[in-house]
C-alpha positions in Angstrom: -25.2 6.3 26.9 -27.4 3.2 26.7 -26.6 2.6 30.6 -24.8 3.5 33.2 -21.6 1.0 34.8 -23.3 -0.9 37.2 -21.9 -3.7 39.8 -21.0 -6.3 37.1 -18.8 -3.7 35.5 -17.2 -2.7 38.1 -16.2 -6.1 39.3 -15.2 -6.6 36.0 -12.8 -3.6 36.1 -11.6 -5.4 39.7 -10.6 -8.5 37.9 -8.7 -7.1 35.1 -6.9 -5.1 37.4 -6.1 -7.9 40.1 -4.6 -9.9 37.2 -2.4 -7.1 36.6 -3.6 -5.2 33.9 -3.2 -1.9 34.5 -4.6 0.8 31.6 -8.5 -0.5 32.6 -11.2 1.9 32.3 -15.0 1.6 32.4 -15.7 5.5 32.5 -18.7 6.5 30.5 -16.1 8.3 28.4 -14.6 5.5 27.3 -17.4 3.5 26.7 -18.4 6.2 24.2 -15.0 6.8 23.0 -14.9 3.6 21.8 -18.5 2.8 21.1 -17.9 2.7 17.4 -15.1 2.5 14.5 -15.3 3.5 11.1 -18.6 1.5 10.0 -22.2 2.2 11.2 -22.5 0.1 13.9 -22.7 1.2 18.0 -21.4 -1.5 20.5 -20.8 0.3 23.9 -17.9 -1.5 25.3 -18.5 -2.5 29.4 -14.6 -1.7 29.6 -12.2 -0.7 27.7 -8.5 -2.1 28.0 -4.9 -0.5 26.9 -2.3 -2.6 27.2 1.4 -2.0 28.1 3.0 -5.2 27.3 1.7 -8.5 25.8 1.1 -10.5 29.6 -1.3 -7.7 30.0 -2.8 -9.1 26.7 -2.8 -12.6 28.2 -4.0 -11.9 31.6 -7.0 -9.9 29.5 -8.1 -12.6 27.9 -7.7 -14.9 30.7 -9.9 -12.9 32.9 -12.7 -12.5 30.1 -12.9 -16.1 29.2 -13.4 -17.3 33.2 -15.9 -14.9 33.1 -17.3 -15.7 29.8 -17.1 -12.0 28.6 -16.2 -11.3 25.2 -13.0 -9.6 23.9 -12.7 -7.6 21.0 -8.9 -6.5 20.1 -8.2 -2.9 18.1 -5.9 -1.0 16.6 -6.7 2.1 14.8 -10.3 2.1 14.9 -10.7 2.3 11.0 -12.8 -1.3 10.1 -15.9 -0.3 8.0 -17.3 -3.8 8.4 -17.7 -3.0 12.2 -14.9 -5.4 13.2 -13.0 -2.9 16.1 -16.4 -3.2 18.4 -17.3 -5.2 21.1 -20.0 -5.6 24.2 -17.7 -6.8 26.3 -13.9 -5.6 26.7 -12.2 -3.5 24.0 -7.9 -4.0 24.0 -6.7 -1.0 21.9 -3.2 -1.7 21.1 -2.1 1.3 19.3 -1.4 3.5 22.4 1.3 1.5 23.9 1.8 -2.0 21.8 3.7 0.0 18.7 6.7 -0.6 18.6 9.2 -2.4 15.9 11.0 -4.7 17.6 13.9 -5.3 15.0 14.9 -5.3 11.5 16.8 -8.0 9.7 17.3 -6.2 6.2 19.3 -9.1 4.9 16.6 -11.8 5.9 13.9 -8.4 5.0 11.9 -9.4 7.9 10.7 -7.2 10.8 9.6 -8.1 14.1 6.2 -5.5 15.4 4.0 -5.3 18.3 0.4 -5.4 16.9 -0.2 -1.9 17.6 2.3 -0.6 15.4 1.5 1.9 12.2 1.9 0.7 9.1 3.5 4.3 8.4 5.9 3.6 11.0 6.9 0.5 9.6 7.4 1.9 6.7 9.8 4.3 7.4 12.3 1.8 9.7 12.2 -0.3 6.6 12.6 2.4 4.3 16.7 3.5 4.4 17.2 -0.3 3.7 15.7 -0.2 0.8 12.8 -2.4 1.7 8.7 -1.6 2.6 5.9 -4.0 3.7 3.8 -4.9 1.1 0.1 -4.0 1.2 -0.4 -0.5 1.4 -4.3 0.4 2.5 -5.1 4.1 2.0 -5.2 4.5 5.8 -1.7 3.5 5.6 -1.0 6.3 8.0 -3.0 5.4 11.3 -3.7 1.7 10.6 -1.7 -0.6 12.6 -0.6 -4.1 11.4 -2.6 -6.1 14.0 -5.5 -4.5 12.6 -3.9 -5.5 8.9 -3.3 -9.3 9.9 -7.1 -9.7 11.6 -9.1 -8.3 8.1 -5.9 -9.5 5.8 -5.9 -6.0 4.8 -4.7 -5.4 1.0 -4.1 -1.8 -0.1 -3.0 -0.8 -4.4 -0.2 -2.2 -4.2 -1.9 -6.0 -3.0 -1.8 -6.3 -6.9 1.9 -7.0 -7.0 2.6 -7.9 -3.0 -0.1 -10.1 -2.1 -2.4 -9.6 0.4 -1.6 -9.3 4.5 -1.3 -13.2 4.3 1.4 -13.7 2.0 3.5 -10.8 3.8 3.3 -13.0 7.2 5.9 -15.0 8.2 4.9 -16.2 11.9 2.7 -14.8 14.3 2.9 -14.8 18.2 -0.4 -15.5 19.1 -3.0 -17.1 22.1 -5.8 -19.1 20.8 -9.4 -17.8 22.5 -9.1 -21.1 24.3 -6.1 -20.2 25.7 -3.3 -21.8 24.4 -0.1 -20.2 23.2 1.6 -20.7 19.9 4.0 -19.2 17.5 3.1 -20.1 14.3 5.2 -19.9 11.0 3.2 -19.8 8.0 4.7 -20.9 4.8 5.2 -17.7 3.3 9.4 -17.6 4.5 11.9 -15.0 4.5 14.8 -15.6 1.8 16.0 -13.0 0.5 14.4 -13.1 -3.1 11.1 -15.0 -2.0 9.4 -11.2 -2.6 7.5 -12.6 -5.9 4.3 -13.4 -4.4 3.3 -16.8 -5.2 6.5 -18.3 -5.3 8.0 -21.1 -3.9 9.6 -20.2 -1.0 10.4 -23.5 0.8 8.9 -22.6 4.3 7.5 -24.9 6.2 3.9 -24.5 8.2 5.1 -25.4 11.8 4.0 -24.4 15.2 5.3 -24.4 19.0 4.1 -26.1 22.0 0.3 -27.0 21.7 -0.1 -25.5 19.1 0.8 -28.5 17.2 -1.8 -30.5 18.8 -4.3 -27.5 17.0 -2.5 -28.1 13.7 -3.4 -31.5 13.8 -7.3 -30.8 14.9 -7.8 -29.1 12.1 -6.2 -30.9 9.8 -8.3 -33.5 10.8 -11.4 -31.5 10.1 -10.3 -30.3 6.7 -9.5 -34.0 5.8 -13.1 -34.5 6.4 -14.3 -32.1 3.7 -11.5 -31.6 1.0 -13.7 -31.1 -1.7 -15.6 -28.7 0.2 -12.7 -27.0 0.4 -10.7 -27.1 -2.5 -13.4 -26.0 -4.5 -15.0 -23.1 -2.9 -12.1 -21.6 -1.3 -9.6 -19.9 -2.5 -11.2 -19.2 -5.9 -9.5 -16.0 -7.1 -7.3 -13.2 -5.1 -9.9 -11.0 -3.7 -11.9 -13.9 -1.6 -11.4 -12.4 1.5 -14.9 -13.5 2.9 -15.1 -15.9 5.8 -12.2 -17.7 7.1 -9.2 -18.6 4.3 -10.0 -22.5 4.8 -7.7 -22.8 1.6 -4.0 -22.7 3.9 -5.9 -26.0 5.6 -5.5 -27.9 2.7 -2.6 -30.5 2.9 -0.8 -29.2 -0.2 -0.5 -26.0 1.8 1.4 -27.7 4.8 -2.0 -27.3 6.9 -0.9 -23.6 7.6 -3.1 -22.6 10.5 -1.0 -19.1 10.9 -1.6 -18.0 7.6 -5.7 -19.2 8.0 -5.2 -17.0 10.6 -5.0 -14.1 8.9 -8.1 -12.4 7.9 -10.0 -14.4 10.6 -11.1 -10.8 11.8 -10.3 -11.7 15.8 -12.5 -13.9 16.3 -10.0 -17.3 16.6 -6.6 -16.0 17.9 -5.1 -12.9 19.6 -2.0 -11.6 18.1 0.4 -10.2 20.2 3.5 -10.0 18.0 4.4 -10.8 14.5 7.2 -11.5 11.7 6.6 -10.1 8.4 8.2 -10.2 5.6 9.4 -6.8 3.3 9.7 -6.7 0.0 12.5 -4.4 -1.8 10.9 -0.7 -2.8 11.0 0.1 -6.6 13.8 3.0 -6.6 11.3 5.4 -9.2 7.1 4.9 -9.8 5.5 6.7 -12.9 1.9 6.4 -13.8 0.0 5.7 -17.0 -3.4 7.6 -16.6 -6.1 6.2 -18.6 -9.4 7.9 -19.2 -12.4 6.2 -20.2 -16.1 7.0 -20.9 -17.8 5.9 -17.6 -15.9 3.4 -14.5 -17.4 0.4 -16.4 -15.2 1.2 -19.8 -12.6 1.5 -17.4 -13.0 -1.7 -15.9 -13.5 -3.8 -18.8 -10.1 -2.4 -19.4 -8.1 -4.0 -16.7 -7.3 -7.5 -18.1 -5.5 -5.5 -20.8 -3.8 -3.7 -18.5 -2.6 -6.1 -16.2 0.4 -8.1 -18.5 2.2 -5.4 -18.1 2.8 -6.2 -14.5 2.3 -3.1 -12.8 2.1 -2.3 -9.2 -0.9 -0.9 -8.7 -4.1 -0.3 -10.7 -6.7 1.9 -9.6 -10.4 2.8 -10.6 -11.0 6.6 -9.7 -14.6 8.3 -10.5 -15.0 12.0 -12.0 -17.4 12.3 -9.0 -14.4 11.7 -6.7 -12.3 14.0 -8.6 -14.9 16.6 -8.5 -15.5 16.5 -4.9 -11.9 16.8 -4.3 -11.5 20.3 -6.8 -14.2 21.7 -3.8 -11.9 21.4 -1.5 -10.2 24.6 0.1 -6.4 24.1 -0.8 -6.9 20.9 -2.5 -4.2 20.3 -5.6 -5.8 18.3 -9.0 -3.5 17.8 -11.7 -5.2 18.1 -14.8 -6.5 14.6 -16.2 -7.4 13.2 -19.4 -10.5 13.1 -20.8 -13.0 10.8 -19.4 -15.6 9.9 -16.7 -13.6 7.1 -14.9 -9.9 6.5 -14.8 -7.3 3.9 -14.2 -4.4 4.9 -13.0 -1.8 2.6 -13.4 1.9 2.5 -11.8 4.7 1.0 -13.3 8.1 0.8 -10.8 11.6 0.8 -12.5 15.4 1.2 -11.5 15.4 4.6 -12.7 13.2 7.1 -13.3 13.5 6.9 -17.5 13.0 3.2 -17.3 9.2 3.6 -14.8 9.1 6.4 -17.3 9.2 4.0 -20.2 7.0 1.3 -19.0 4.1 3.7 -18.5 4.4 4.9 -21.8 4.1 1.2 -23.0 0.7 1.1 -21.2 -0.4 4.5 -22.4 0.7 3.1 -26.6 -1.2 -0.1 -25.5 -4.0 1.1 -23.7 -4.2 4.6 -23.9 -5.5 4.2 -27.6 -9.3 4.2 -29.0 -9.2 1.2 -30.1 -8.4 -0.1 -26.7 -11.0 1.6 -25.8 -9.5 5.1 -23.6 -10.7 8.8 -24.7 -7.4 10.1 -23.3 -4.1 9.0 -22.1 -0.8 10.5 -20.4 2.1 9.8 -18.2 2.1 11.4 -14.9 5.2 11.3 -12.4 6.7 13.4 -9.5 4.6 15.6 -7.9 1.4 15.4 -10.2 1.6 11.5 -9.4 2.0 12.1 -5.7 -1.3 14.4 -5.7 -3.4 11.9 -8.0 -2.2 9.4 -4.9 -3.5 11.2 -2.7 -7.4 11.6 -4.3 -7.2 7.9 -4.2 -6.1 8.2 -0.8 -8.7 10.2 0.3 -11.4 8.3 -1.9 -13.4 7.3 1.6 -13.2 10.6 3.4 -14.8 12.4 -0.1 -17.4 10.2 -0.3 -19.4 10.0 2.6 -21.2 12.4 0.7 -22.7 12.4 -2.8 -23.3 14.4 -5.3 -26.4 15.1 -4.5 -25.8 15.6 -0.8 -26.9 13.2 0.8 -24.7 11.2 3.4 -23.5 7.9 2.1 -22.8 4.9 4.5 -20.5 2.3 4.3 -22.1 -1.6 5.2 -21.5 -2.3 1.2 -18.4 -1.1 0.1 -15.7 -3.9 -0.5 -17.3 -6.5 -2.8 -14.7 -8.2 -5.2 -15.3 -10.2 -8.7 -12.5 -11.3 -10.9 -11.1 -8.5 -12.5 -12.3 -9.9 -16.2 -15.6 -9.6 -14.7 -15.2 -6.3 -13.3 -17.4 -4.3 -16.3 -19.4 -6.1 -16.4 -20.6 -6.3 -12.6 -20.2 -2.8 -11.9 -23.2 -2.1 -14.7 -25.2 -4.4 -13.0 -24.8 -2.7 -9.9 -25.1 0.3 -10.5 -28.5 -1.1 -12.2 -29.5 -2.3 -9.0 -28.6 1.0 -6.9 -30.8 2.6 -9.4 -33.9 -0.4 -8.8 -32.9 0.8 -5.4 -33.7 4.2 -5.4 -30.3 4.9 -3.9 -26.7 6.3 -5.1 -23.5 5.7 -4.7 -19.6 6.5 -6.5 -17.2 4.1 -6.7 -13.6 3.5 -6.6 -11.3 0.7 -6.0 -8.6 -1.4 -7.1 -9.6 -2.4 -10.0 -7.2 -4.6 -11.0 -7.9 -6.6 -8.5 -11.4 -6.7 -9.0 -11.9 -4.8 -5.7 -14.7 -2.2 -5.8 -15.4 0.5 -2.9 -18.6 3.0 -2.8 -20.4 4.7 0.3 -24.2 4.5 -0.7 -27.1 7.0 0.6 -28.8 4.2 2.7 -32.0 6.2 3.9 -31.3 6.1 7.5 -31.4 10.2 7.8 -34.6 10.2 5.9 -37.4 7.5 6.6 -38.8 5.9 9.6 -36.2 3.3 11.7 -38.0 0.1 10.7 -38.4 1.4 7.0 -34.5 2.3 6.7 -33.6 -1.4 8.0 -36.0 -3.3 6.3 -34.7 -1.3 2.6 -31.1 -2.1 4.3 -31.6 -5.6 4.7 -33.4 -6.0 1.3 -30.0 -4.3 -0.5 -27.9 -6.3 1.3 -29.8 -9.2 0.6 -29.7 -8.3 -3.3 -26.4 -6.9 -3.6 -24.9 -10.4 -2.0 -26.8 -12.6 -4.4 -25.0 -10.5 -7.3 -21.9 -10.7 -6.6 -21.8 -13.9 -5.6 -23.4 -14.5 -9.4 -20.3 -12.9 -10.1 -18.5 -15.0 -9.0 -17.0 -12.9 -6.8 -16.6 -12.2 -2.5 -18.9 -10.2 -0.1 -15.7 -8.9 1.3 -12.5 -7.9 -1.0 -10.2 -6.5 1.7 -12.3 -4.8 4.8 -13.5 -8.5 6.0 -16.8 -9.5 7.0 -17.4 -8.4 10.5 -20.9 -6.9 11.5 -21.3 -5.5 8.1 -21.9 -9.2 6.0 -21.0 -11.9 8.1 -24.9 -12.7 8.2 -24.6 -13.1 4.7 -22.2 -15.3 4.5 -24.8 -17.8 3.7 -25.5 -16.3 0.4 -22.2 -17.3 -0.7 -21.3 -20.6 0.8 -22.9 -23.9 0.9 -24.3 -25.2 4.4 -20.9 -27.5 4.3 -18.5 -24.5 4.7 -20.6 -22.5 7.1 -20.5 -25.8 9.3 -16.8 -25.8 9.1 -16.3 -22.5 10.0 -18.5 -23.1 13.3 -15.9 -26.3 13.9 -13.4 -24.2 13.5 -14.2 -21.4 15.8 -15.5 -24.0 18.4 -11.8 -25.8 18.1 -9.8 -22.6 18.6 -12.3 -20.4 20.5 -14.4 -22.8 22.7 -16.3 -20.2 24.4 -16.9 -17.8 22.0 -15.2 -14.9 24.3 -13.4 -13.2 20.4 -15.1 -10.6 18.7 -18.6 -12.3 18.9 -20.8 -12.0 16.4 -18.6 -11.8 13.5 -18.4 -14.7 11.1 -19.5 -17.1 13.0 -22.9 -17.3 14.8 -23.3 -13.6 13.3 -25.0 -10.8 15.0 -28.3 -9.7 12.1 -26.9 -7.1 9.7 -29.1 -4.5 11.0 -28.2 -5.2 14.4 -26.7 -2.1 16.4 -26.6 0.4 13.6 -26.0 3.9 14.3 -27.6 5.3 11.9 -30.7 5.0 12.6 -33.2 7.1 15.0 -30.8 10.1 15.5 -32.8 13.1 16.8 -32.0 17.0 15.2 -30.3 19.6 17.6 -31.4 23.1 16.7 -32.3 24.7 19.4 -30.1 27.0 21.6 -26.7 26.6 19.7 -24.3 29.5 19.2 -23.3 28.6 15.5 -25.8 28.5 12.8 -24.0 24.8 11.1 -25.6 26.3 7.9 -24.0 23.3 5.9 -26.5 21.0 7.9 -29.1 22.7 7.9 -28.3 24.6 10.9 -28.8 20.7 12.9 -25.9 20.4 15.0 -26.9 16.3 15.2 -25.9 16.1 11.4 -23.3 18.2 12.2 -21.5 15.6 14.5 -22.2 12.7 12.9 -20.6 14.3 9.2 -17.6 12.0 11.4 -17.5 8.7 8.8 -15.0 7.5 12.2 -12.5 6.9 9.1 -9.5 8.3 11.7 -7.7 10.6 9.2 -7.3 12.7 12.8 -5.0 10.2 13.9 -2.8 9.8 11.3 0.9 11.3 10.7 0.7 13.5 8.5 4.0 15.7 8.4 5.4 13.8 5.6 2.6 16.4 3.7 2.4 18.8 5.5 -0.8 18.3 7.9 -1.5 19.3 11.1 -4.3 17.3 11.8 -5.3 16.7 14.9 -2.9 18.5 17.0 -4.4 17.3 20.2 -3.9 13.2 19.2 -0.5 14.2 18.3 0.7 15.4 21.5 -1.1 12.4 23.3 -2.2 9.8 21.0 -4.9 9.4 23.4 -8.3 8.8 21.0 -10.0 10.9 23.6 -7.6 14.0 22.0 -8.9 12.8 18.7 -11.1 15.0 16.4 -13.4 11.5 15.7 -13.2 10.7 19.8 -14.2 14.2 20.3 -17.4 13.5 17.8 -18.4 10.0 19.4 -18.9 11.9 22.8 -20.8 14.1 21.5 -22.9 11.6 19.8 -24.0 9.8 23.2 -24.6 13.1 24.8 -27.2 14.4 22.4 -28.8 11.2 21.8 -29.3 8.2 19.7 -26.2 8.6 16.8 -26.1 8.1 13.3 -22.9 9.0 11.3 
């Protein structure tokens, strides 16, 4: 560890627990336990909270504010951008705070603690009929607090809407202390599930929290043409705070701004979301295509048909998945990228049918695709689950290097999807580095790991070639008319660029904003607002090799047992539930969902012990 707990820690550790809080700990173990998430950064927390019940939550964030310490709320552990890490105190929800409250399947809403799985969810919801929208590929371990801080999106965003439009109040305290419900305009009739429609809620909140409301819609009435026309642009613009809900045509709706605001205005502690009803059958039009851009210029062809999800996948994915012990690939068509497209229906012949359509429209060579077929039941289930699986396979590529996330979720409007994706891969290539993407392509959403050189030149070489792709990739994008950020937020990752894609004007109001809601800057600091430097923290960098005196040889690393420990990407497949499928993975977190038990908590110790970490 960086240091040890000293005096102020410990007197820190005094006050949380005099308040009443009782899960406090600010062991060396936990600081390392929870030192890092699923991106590359390292923030030692100085304590690390688990709450039992939501005035625990309170009295938290009461104590770290008098003291001016920051507070950093978590649930899973799975941000990429480097949201779930903190300097200060670290709440972890998900060991306690998971429960579903209720179920109202004739309203389809749902009442959850912020700590609760999405899997979990899922499956209350299920025997009504019903599920929660978004769907994120670490649908299994991600909890829905983490969901409503990045406005998490998942395939199935493209028919559901993102975490914001699933969100029908929120139970939350401002950083500044005040306590609210909020209900967002999103509602909860019964047949209100077509996203975008006009559901006839009203934006509304409780006690002072309508004194907030009108703060901010004072600020916004300030700078309307700020607003109106930079945010809110197309449906992937997940990057800095969702001013757009301000606006008065949107009922000033401060719960739904909320939402994606990545921690650093409000913490949750209970919310009301909406569920939508749960196609009865799914079949999938596979659609194969010379390379991912083919595929991508493919999308807005794809889309009138109105399907559910649309999905890029890359041979290289594919590949890396057939080298895997046990591993199940259904034969695919031919082709170097793929969409794979589901189509729901009331029976199985009619989701049947409608991927057929796709495959006759789109499947063709005139449209473009070198192959074409329908895929259902089980061969659809295991082409789900290389999608699912798409982060875990490629923190590696092809040719073996490790490959780090930090640029991973940019989004463009899909009709410019083809064409961006060529010029980025042009500029991995001016780059001298590699990368294989995937994403939800139909939503313009693209995901790659990329072998940033952090395991192979000097430290100040690796950041400065960091910062300079950062810098480059950003000013594309945003040519692109596209978002830093698609779904994973901002957080350490790009929040300094936010610049890049915002006029002084909006970066301005964001700082008013934060400053109205979180006075002190005690939430997540250094994200968004007043941002921590990109290459601030990073873990990946200065990492010493292990070889001597070790009783296994690690010949897949080059018998270094450093690179063997940090092959952990922190993505937290260990913690998820996996006996719908089958896996047994991790046993230990299982029997004590205790991240300590976990295969990735077990790798982050081992990081601080043998040095300076990298993933």
């Amino acid at each position: 560890m960086a240091r040890t707990t000293g005096r102020d820690d410990d007197d820190l550790v005094h006050a949380l627990r005099a308040a009443g809080v009782a899960d406090v700990d600010g062991s060396a173990l936990a600081r390392a336990l929870y030192s890092s998430d699923a991106s590359l950064y390292r923030v030692p927390p100085r304590v690390v909270v688990r709450p039992r019940h939501t005035d625990e939550v309170r009295a938290t964030l009461d104590v770290c504010r008098t003291l001016g310490v920051p507070l950093t709320m978590r649930g899973a552990g799975t941000s990429i951008a480097g949201n779930a890490v903190g300097p200060g105190v670290v709440v972890d929800t998900s060991r306690f705070l998971d429960r579903v409250l209720s179920l109202d399947p004739q309203a389809r809403t749902a009442q959850v603690e912020p700590g609760v799985v999405l899997s979990a969810l899922q499956a209350a919801a299920a025997p009504h009929g019903l599920r929660f929208g978004p769907d994120p590929s670490t649908h299994n371990r991600c909890t829905l607090g983490g969901m409503i801080g990045n406005d998490a999106c998942g395939s199935r965003a493209l028919a559901y809407g993102r975490t914001a439009a699933n969100v029908v109040a929120l139970d939350v305290v401002t950083g500044g202390g005040v306590r609210t419900t909020l209900t967002t305009g999103v509602g909860s009739a019964p047949g209100a599930e077509q996203v975008g429609a006009p559901e006839g809620a009203t934006p509304a909140a409780s006690g002072e929290g309508a004194a907030l409301v009108d703060a901010v819609r004072g600020l916004v009435a300030d700078h309307l043409a700020v607003v109106r026309t930079e945010f809110g642009r197309f449906g992937r613009q997940v990057s800095g705070y969702a001013l757009e809900n301000l606006l008065p045509e949107r009922g000033t709706d401060l719960g739904r701004t909320l939402v994606g605001s990545e921690g650093t205005l409000a913490v949750v502690l209970g919310a009301t979301v909406r569920l939508v009803p749960e196609p009865p059958f799914r079949a999938l039009a596979v659609l194969g295509y010379p390379t991912m851009a083919d595929a991508a210029d493919a999308v807005p062809g794809v889309l009138p048909f109105a399907p559910t999800a649309c999905e890029g996948l890359d041979v290289r994915i594919v590949d890396r998945v057939r080298q895997v012990p046990g591993a199940v690939v259904p034969d695919l068509p031919a082709g170097g990228g793929w969409l794979v497209v589901e189509l729901p229906g009331g029976t199985a012949a009619e989701a049947e049918a409608a991927a057929r359509r796709v495959v006759a429209a789109c499947g063709t060579a005139d449209a473009g695709a070198v192959g074409a077929h329908v895929a259902t039941g089980a061969e659809a289930a295991a082409i789900w689950r290389i999608r699912e699986d798409g982060a875990g396979l490629a923190g590696r590529t092809p040719q073996g290097r490790p490959a780090h996330a930090g640029w991973e979720d940019a989004a463009v409007p899909p009709a410019r999807l083809g064409g961006y994706l060529r010029d980025f891969d042009a500029l991995l290539d001016g780059h001298g580095l590699h990368g294989v993407p995937y994403g939800h392509f139909g939503d313009g959403c693209l995901h790659v790991r990329i072998d940033l050189p952090f395991d192979r030149e000097p430290e100040a070489v690796a950041r400065q070639r960091f910062r300079d792709f950062l810098g480059d990739a950003a000013r594309l994008v945003v040519a692109a008319g596209g978002s830093l950020s698609g779904e994973h937020g901002d957080g350490r990752a790009r929040s300094e660029l936010l610049p890049v894609m915002y006029s002084p004007a909006a970066i301005a109001l964001f700082s008013r904003v934060k400053d109205l809601l979180d006075p002190n800057d005690v939430l997540n600091r250094g994200v968004l607002v007043r941002p921590a430097p990109a290459d601030a923290d990073l873990r990946a960098v200065g990492a010493r090799p292990v070889r001597e005196r070790l009783a296994l040889a690690y010949p897949h690393d080059g018998g270094d047992f450093s690179a063997a420990v940090h092959r952990c990407t922190g993505v937290g497949k260990c913690r998820a539930d996996l006996t719908a499928t089958g896996g047994v993975m991790c046993p230990s977190y299982r029997a004590t969902r205790d991240e300590k038990d976990s295969t990735r908590g077990r790798a982050r110790v081992l990081e601080e012990m043998i040095g300076r970490p990298r993933p």
